[in-house]
N, C-alpha and C positions, 0 to 999 in steps of 0.2 A: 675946813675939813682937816681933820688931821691928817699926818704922812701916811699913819701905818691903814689908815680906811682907805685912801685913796691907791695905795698900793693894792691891796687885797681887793679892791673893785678893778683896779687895771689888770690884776689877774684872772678876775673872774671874766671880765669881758674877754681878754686874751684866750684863755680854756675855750669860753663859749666856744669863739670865732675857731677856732682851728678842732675843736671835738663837731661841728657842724662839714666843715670842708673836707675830715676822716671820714663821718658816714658818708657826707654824701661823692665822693671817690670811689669808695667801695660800690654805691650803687650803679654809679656813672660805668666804671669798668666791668660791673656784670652787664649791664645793657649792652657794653661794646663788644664783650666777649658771645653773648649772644648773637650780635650782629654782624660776627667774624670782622669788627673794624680795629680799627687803631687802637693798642689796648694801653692800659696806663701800667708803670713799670711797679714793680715790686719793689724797688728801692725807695720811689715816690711813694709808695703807698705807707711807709715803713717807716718812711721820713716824717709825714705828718704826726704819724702814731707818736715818735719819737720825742716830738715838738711838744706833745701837750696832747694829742689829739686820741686818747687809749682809745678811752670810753666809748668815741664817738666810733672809732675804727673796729672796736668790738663788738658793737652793739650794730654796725653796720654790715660785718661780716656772717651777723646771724640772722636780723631783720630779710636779707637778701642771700643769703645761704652763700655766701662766694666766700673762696678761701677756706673755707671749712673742713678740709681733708688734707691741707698742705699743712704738714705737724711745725712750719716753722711759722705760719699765722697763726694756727691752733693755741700753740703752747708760747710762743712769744708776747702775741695782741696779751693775753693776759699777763702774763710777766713783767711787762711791760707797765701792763692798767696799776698790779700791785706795789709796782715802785712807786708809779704817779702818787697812788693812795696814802703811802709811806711817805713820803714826800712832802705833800701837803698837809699830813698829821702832824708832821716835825714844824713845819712851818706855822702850823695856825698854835701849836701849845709850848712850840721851845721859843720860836725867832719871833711871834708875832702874839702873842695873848693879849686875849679883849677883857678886861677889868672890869 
């Protein structure tokens, strides 16, 4: 296998895994906030998004309606998604182009 497939597959598995652990935190902490339990912190939730995990923290925020009225999930979670987007455009047509 070449370097530059086998990078772009350890990315993509990497995205997978941590855009899965976004949503499902977002769900885990509405259940908890429902259940007046232990709630998971903003900072953790912010943190995954940060890591790689937009899409999944976006897409979990609305799937489960949490977070949806705090303007700094609101307008960040996507700010956030659009760099990732940005990001990996540069990556797959400037650093990485498939021939």
């Amino acid at each position: 296998m070449q370097p530059e497939y086998f990078l772009i597959n350890f990315l993509l598995a990497y995205l997978t895994v941590v855009n899965i652990v976004s949503f499902s935190l977002m769900g885990l902490d509405k259940k908890r906030s429902r259940d007046q339990k232990y709630r998971i912190s903003e900072k953790q939730l912010f943190t995954w998004v940060i890591l790689g995990g937009s899409l999944g923290g976006f897409m979990g925020m609305h799937v489960f309606k949490h977070k949806t009225k705090h303007p700094q999930f609101k307008f960040g979670f996507p700010l956030i998604l659009f760099f990732h987007l940005v990001m990996i455009g540069f990556l797959r047509f400037r650093v990485l182009p498939l021939t």
